[in-house]
N, C-alpha and C positions, 0 to 999 in steps of 0.2 A: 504494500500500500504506500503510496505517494503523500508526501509531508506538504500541508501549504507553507508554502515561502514567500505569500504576498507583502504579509506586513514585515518582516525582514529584507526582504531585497528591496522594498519601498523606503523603508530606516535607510540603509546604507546609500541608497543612490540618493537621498536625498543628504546624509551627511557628504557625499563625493559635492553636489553642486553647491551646499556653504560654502567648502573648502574651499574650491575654485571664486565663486563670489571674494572670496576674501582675499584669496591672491591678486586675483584681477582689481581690484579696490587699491593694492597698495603696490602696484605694478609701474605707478605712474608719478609723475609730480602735477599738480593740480594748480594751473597758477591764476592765481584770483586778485582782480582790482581789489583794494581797498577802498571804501565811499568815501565820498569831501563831502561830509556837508556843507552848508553854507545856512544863515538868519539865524532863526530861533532853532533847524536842529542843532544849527554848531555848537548854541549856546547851551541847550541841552545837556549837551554831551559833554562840554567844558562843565556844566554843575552836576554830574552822572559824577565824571571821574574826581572832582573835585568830595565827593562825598561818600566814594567808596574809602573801606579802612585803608588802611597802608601795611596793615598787619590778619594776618587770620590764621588762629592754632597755633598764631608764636612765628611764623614765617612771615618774612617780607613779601613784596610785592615787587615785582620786576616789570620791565619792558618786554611787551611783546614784539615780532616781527608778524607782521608788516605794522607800523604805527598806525 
C-alpha cells in the first residue's frame, strides 16, 4: 500500500521557494533616492528628529546612510 506524501512534499517544496525568495531578496543592492522634503514636511521632520531620544537601552544614537 502507497503512503500519501501530499502534505510532505507540499512542506518541502514550499520550504525550497522561501529559500530561494530569500536568496533572491538579498542577491542585489537596492538603490533608493532618499526624499527632500521641503515647507512644513521639512519642518516636521526637523521637530520629529529634534525630539527623538539621543539614547535608548543605554545606546547612543548614530547617523544613518543615506541622511
Amino acid at each position: 500500500m502507497r503512503q500519501a506524501r501530499g502534505p510532505a512534499r507540499a512542506a518541502s517544496a514550499g520550504a525550497v521557494l522561501v529559500a530561494l525568495a530569500l536568496l533572491a531578496g538579498c542577491s542585489s543592492t537596492v538603490h533608493v533616492e532618499p526624499p527632500t522634503p521641503t515647507g512644513e514636511a521639512a519642518a516636521a521632520c526637523r521637530a520629529l528628529d529634534a525630539a527623538l531620544p539621543k539614547t535608548l537601552d543605554s545606546r547612543s544614537s548614530r547617523r544613518s546612510r543615506p541622511r
